[in-house]
N, CA, C and O atoms as a CHARMM CRD file, in Angstrom:
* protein
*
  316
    1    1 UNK  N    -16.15300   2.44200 -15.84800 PROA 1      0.00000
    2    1 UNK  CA   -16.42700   2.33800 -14.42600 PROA 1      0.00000
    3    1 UNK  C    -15.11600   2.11600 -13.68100 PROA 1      0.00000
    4    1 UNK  O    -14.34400   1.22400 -14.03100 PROA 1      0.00000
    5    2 UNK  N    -14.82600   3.05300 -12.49200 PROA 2      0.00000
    6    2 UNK  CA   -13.91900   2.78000 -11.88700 PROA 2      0.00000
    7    2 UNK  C    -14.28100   1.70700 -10.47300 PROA 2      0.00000
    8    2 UNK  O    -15.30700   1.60400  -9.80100 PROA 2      0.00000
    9    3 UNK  N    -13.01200   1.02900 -10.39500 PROA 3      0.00000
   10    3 UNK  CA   -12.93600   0.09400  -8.95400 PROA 3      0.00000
   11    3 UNK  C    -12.37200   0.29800  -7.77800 PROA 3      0.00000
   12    3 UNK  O    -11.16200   0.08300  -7.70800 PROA 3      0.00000
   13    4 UNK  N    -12.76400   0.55000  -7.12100 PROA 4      0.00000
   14    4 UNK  CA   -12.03400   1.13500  -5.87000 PROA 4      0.00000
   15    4 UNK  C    -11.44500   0.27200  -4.47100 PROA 4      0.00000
   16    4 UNK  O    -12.26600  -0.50500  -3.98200 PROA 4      0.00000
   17    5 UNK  N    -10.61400   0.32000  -4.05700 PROA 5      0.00000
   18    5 UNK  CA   -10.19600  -0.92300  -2.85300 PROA 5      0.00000
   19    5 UNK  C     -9.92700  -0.02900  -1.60300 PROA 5      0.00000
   20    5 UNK  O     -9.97400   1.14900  -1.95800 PROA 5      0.00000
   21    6 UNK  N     -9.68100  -0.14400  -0.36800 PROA 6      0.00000
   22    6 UNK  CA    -9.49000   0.83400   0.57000 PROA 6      0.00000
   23    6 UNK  C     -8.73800   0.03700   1.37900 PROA 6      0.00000
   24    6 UNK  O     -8.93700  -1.17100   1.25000 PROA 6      0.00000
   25    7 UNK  N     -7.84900   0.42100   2.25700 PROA 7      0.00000
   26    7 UNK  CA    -7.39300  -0.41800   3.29800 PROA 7      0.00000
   27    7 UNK  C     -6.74500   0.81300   4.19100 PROA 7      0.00000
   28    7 UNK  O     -6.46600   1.94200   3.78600 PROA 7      0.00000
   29    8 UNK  N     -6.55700   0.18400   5.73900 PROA 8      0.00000
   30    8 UNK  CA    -6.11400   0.83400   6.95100 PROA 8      0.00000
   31    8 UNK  C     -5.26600   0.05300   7.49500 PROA 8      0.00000
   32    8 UNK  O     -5.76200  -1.00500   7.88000 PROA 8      0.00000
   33    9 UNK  N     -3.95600   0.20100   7.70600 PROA 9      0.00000
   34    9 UNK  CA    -3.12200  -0.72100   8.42100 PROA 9      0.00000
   35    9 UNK  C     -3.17100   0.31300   9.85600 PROA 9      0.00000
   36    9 UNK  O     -3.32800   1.53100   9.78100 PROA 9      0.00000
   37   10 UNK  N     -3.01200  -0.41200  11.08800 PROA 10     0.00000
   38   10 UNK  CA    -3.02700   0.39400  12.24500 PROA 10     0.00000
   39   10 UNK  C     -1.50600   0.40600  13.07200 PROA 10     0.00000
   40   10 UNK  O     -1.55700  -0.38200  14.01700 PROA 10     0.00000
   41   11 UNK  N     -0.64700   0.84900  12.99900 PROA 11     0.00000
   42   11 UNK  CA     0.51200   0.75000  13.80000 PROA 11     0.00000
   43   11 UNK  C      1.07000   0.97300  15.09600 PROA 11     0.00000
   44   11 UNK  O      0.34400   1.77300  15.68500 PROA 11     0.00000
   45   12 UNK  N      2.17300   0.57200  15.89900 PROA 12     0.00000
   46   12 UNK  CA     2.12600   0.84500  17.45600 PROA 12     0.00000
   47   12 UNK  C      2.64700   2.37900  17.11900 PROA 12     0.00000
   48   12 UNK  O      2.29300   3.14900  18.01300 PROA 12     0.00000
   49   13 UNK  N      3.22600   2.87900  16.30100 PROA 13     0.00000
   50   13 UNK  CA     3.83700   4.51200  16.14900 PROA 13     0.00000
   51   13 UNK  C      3.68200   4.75800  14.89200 PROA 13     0.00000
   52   13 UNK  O      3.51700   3.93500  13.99200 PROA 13     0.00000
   53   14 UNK  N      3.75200   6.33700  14.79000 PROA 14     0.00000
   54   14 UNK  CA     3.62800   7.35500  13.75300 PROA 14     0.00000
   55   14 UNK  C      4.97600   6.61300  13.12800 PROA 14     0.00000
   56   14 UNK  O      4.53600   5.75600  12.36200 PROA 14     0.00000
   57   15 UNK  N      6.03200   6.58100  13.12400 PROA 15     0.00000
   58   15 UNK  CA     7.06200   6.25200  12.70900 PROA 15     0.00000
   59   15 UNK  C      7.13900   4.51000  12.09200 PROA 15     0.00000
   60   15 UNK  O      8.02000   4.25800  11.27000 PROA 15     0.00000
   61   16 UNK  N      6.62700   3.90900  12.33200 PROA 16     0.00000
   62   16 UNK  CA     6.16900   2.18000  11.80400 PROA 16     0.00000
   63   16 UNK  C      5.38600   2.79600  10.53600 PROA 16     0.00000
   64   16 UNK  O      5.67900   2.73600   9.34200 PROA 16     0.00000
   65   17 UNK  N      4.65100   3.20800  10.97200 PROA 17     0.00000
   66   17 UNK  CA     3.46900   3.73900   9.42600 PROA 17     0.00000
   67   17 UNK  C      4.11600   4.20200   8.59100 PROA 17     0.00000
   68   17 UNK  O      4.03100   3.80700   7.42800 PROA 17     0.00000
   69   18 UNK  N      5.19100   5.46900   9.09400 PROA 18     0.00000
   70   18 UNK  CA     6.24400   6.37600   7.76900 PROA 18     0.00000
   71   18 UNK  C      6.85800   5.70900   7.08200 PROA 18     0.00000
   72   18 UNK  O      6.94700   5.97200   5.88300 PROA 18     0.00000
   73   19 UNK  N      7.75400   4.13800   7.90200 PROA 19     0.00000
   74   19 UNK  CA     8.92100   3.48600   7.12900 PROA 19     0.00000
   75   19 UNK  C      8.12300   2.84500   6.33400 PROA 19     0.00000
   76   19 UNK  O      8.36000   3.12700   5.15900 PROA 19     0.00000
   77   20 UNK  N      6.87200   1.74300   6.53900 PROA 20     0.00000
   78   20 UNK  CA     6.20700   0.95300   5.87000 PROA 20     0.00000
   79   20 UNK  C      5.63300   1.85200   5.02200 PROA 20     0.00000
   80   20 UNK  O      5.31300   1.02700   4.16600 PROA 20     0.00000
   81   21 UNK  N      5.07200   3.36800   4.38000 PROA 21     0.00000
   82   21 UNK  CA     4.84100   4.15800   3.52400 PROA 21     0.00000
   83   21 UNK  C      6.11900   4.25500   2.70200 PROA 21     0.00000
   84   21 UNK  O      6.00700   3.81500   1.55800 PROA 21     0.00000
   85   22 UNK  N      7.14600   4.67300   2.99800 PROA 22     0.00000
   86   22 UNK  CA     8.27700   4.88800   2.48000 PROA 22     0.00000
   87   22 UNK  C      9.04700   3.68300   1.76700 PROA 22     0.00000
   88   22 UNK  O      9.64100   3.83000   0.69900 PROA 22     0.00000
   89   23 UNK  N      8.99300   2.76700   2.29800 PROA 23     0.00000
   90   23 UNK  CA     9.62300   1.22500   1.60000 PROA 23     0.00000
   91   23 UNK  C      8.74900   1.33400   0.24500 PROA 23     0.00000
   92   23 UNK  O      9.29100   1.23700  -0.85600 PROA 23     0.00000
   93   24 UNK  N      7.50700   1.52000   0.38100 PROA 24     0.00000
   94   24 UNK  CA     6.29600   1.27100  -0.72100 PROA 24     0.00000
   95   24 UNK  C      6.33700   2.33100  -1.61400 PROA 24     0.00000
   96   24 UNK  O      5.75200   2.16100  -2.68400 PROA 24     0.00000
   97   25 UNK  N      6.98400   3.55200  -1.38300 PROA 25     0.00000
   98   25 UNK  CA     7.01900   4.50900  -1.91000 PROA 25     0.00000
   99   25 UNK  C      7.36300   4.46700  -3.34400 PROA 25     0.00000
  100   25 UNK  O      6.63100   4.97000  -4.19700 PROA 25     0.00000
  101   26 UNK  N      8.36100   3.93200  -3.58800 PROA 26     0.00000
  102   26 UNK  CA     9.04500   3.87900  -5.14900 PROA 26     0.00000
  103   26 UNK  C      7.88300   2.67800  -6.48100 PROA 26     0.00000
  104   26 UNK  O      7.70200   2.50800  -7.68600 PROA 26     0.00000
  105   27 UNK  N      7.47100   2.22500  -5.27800 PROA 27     0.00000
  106   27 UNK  CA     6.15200   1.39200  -6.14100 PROA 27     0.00000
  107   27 UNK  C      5.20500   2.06800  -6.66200 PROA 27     0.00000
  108   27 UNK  O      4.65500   1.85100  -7.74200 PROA 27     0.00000
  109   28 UNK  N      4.96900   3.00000  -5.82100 PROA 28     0.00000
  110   28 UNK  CA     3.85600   3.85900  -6.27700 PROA 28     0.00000
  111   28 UNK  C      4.19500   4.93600  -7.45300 PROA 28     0.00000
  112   28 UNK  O      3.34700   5.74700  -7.82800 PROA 28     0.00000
  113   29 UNK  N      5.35500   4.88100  -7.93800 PROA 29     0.00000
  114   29 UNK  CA     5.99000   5.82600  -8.76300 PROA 29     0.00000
  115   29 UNK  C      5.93800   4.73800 -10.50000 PROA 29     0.00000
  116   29 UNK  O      5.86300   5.03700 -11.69100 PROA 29     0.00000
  117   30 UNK  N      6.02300   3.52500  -9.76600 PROA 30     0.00000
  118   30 UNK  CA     6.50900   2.74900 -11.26000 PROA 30     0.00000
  119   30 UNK  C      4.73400   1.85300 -11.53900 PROA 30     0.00000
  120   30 UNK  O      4.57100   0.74700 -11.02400 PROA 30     0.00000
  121   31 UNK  N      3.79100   2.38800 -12.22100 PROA 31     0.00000
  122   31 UNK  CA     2.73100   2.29400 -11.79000 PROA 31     0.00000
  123   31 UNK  C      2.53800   0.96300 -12.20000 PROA 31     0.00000
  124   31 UNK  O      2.88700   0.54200 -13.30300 PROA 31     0.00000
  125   32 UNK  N      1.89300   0.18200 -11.17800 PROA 32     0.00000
  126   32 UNK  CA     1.13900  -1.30200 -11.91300 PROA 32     0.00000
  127   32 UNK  C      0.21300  -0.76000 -13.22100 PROA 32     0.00000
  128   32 UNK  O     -0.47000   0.25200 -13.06100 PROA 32     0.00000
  129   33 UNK  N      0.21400  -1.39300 -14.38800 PROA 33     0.00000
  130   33 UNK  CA    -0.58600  -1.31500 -15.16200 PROA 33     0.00000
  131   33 UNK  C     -2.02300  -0.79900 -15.12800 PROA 33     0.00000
  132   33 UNK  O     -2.85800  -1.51100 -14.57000 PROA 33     0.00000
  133   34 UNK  N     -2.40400   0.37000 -15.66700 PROA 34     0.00000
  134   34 UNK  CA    -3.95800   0.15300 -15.60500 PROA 34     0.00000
  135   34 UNK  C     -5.12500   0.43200 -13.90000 PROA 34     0.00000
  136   34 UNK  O     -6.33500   0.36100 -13.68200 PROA 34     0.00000
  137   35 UNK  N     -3.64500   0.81800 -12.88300 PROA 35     0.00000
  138   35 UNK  CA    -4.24200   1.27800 -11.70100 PROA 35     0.00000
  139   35 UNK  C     -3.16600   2.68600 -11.25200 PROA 35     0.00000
  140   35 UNK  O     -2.18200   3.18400 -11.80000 PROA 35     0.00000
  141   36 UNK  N     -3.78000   2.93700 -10.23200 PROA 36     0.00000
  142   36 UNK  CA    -3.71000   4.03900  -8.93300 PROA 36     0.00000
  143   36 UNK  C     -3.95000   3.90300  -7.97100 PROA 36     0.00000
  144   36 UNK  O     -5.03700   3.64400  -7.45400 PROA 36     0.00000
  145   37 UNK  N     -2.31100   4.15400  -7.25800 PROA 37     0.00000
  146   37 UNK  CA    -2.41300   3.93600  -5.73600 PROA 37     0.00000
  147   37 UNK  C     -2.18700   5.20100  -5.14900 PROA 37     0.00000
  148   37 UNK  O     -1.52800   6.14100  -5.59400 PROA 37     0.00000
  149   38 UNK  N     -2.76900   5.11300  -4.17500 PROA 38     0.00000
  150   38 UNK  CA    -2.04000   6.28600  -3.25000 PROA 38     0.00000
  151   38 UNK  C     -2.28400   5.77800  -1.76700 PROA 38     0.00000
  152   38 UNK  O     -3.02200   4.90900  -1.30300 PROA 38     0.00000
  153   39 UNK  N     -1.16100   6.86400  -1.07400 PROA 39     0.00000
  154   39 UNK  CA    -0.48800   5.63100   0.19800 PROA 39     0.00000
  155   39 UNK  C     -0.63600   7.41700   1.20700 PROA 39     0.00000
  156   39 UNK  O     -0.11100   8.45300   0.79800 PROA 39     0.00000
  157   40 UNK  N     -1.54100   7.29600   2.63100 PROA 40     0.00000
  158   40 UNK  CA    -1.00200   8.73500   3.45600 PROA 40     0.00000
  159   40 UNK  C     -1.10600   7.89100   4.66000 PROA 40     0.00000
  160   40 UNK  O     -1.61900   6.79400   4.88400 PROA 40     0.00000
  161   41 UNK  N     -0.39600   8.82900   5.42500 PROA 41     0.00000
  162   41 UNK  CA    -0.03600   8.18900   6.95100 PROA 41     0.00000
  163   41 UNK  C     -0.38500   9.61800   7.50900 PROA 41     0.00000
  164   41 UNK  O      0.00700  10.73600   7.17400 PROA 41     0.00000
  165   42 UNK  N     -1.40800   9.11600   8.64100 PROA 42     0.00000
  166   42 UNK  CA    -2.02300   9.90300   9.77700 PROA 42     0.00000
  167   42 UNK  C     -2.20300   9.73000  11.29400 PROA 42     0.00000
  168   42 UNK  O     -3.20300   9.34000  11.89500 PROA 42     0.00000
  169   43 UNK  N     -0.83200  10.16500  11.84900 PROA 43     0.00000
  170   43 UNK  CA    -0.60100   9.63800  13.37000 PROA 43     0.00000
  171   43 UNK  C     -0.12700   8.31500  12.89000 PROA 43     0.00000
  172   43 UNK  O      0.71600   8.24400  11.99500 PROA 43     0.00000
  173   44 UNK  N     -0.60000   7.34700  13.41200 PROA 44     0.00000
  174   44 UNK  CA    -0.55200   5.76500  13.49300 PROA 44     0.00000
  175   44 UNK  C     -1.18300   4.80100  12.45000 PROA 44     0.00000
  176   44 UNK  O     -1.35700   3.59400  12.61800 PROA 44     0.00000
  177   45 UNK  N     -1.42600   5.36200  11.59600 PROA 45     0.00000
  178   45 UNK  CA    -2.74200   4.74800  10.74100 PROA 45     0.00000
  179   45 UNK  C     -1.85300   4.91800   9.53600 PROA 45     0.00000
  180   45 UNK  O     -0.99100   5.79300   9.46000 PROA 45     0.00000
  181   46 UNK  N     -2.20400   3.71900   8.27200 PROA 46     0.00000
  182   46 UNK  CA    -1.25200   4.26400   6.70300 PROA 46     0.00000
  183   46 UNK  C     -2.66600   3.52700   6.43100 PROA 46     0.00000
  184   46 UNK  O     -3.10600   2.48600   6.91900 PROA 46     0.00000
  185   47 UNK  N     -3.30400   4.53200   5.36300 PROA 47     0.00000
  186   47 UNK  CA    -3.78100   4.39500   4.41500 PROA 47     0.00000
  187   47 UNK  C     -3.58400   3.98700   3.04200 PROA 47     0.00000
  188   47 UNK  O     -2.54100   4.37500   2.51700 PROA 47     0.00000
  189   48 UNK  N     -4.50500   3.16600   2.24400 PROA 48     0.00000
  190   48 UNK  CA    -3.93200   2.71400   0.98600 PROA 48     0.00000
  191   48 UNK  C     -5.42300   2.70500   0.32500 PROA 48     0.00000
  192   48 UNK  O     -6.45100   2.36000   0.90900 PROA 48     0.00000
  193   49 UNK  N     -5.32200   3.12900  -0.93000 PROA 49     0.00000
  194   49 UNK  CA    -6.44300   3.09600  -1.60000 PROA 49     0.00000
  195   49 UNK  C     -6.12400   3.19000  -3.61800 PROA 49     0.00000
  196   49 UNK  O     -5.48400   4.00000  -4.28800 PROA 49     0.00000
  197   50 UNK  N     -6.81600   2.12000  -3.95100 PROA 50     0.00000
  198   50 UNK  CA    -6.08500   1.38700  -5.13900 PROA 50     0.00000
  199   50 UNK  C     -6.91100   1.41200  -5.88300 PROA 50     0.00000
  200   50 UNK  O     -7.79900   0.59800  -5.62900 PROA 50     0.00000
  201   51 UNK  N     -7.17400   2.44000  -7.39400 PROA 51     0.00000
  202   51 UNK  CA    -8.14200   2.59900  -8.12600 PROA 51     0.00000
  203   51 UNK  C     -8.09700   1.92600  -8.97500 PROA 51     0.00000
  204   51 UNK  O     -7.05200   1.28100  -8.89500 PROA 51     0.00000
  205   52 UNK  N     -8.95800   1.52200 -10.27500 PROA 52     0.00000
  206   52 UNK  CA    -8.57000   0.61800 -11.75100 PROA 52     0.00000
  207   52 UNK  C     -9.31300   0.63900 -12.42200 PROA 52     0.00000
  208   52 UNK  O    -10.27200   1.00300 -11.74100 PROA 52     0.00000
  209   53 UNK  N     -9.73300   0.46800 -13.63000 PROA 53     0.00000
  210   53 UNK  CA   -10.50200   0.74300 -14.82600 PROA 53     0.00000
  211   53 UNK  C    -11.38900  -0.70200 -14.67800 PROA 53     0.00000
  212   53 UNK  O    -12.61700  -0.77700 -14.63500 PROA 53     0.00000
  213   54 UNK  N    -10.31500  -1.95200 -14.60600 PROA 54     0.00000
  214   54 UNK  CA   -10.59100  -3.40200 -14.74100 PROA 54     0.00000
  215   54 UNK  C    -10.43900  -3.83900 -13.03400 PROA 54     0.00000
  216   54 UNK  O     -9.70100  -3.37900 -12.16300 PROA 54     0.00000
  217   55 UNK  N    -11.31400  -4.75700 -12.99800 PROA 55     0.00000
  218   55 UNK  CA   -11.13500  -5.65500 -11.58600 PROA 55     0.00000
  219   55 UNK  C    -10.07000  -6.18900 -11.61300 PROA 55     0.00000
  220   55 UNK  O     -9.14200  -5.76200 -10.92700 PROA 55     0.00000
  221   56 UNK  N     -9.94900  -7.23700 -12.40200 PROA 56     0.00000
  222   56 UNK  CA    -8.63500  -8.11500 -12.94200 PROA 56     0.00000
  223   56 UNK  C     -7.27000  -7.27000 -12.34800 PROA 56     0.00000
  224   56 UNK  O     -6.40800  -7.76200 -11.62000 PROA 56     0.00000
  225   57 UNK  N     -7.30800  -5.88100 -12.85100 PROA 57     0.00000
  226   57 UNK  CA    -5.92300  -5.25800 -12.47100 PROA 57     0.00000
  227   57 UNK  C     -5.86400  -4.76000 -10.97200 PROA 57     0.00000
  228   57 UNK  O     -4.91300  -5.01700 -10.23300 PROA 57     0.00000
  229   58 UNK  N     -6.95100  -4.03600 -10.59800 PROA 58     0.00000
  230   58 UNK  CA    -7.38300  -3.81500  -8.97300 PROA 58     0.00000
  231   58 UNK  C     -6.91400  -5.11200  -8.56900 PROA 58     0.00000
  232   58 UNK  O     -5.78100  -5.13900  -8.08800 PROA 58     0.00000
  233   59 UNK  N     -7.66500  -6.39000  -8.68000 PROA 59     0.00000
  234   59 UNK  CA    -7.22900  -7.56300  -7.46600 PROA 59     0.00000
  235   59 UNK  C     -5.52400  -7.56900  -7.88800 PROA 59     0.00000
  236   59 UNK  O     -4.80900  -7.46200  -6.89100 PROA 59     0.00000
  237   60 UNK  N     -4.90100  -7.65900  -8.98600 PROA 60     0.00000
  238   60 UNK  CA    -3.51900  -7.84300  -9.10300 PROA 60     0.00000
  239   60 UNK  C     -2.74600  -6.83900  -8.38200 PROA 60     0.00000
  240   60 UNK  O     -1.80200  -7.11900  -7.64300 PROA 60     0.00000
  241   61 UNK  N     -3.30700  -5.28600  -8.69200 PROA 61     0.00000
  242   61 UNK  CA    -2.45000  -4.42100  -7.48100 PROA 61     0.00000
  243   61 UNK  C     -3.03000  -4.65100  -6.25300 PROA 61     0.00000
  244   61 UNK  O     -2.41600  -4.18900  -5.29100 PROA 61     0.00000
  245   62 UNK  N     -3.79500  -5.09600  -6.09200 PROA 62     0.00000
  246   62 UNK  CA    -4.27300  -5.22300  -4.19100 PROA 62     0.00000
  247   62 UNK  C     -3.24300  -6.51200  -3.74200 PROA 62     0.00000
  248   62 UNK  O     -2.58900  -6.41600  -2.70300 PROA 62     0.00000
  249   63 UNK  N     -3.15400  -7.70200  -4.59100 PROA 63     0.00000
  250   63 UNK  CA    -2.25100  -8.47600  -4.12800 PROA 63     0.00000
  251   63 UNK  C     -0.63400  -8.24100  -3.88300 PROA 63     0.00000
  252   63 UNK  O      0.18000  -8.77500  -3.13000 PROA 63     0.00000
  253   64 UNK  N     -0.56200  -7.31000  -4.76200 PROA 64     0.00000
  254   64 UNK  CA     1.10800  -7.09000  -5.30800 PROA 64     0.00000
  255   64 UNK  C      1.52600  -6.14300  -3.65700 PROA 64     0.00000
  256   64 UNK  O      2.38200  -6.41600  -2.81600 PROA 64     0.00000
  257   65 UNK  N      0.71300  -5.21900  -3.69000 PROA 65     0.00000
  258   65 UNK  CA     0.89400  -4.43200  -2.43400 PROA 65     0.00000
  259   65 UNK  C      0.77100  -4.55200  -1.35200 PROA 65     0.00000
  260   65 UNK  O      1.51100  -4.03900  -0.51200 PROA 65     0.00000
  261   66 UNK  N     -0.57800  -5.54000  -1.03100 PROA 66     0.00000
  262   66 UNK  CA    -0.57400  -6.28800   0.33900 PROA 66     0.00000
  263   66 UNK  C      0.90600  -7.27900   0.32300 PROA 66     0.00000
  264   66 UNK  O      1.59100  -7.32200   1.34500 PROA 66     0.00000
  265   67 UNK  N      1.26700  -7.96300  -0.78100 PROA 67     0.00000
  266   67 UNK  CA     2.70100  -8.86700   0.06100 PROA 67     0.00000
  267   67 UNK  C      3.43700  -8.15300   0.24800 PROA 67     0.00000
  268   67 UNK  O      3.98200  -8.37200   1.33000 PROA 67     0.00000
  269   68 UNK  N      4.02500  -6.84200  -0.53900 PROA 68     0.00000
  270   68 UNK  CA     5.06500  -5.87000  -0.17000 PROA 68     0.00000
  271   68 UNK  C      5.11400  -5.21600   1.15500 PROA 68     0.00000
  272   68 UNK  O      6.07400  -4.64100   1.66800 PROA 68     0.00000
  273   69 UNK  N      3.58200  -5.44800   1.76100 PROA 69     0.00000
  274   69 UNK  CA     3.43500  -4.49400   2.67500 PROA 69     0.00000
  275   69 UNK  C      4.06800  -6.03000   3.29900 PROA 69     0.00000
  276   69 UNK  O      5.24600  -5.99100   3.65400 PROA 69     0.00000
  277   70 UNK  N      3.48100  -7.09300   3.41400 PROA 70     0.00000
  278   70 UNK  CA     3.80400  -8.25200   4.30400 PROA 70     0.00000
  279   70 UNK  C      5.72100  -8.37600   4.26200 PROA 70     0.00000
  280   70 UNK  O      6.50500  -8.93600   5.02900 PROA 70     0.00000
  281   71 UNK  N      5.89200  -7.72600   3.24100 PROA 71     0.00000
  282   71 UNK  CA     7.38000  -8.27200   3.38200 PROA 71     0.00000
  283   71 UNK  C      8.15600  -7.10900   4.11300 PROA 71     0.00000
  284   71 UNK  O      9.13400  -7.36100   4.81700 PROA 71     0.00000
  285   72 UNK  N      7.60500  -5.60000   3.88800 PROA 72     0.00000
  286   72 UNK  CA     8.18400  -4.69000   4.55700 PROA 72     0.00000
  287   72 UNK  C      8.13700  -4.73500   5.98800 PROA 72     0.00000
  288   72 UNK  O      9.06400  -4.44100   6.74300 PROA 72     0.00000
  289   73 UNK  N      6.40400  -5.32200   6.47000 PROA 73     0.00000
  290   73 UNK  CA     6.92100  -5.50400   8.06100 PROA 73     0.00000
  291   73 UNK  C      7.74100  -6.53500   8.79600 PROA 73     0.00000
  292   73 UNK  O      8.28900  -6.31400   9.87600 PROA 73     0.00000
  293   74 UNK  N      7.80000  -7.92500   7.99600 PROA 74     0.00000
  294   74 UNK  CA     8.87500  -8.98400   8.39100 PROA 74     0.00000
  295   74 UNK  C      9.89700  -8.44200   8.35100 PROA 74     0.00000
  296   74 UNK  O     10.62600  -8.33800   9.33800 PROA 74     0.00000
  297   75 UNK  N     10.13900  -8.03300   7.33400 PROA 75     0.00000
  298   75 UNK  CA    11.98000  -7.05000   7.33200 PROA 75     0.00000
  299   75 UNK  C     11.97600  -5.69600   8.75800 PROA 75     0.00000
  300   75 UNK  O     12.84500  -5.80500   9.62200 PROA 75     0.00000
  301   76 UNK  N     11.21800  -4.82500   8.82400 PROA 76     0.00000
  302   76 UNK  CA    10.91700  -4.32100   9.78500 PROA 76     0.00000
  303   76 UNK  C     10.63200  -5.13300  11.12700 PROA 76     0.00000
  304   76 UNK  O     10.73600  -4.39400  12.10500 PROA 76     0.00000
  305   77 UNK  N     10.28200  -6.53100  11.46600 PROA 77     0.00000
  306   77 UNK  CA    10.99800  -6.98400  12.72300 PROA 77     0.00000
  307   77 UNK  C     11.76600  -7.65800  12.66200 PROA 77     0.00000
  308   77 UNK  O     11.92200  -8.64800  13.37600 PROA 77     0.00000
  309   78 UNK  N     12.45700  -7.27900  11.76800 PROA 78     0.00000
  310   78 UNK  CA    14.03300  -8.62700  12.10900 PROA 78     0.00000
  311   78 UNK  C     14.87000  -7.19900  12.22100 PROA 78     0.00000
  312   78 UNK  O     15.82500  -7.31000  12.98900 PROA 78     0.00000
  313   79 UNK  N     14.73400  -5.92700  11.65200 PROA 79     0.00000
  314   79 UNK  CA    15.77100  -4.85200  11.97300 PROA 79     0.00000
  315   79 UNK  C     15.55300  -3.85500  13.50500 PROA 79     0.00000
  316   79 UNK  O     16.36900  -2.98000  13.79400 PROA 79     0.00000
């Protein structure tokens, strides 16, 4: 059985969504264990949706990626 997670971040520009996709980008290449992410940006909107075999690993990539995302936009308003 697969697990599925979904999320919508909403941004003031197309361009906030690209950098915060792009910071995350190389994560999505080095895979958390045992899941699948995939990350699209549409207009203003970045999508994230995080598949997994096990819950256990879903909640661990849902956490791992929500702080990255939290740390990419703090770094994104201090630049």
């Amino acid at each position: 059985m697969t697990h599925k997670a979904s999320f919508l971040f909403f941004f003031s520009s197309t361009k906030d969504a690209c950098v915060i996709a792009q910071s995350l980008s190389p994560e999505t290449h080095h895979r958390i264990p045992k899941s699948y992410v995939r990350l699209t940006v549409e207009k203003k909107t970045l999508s994230m949706t995080i598949e997994s075999e096990e819950v256990s690993s879903l909640r661990a990539a849902c956490n791992s990626y929500l702080r990255w995302i939290q740390t990419a936009l703090s770094v994104r308003q201090l630049v």
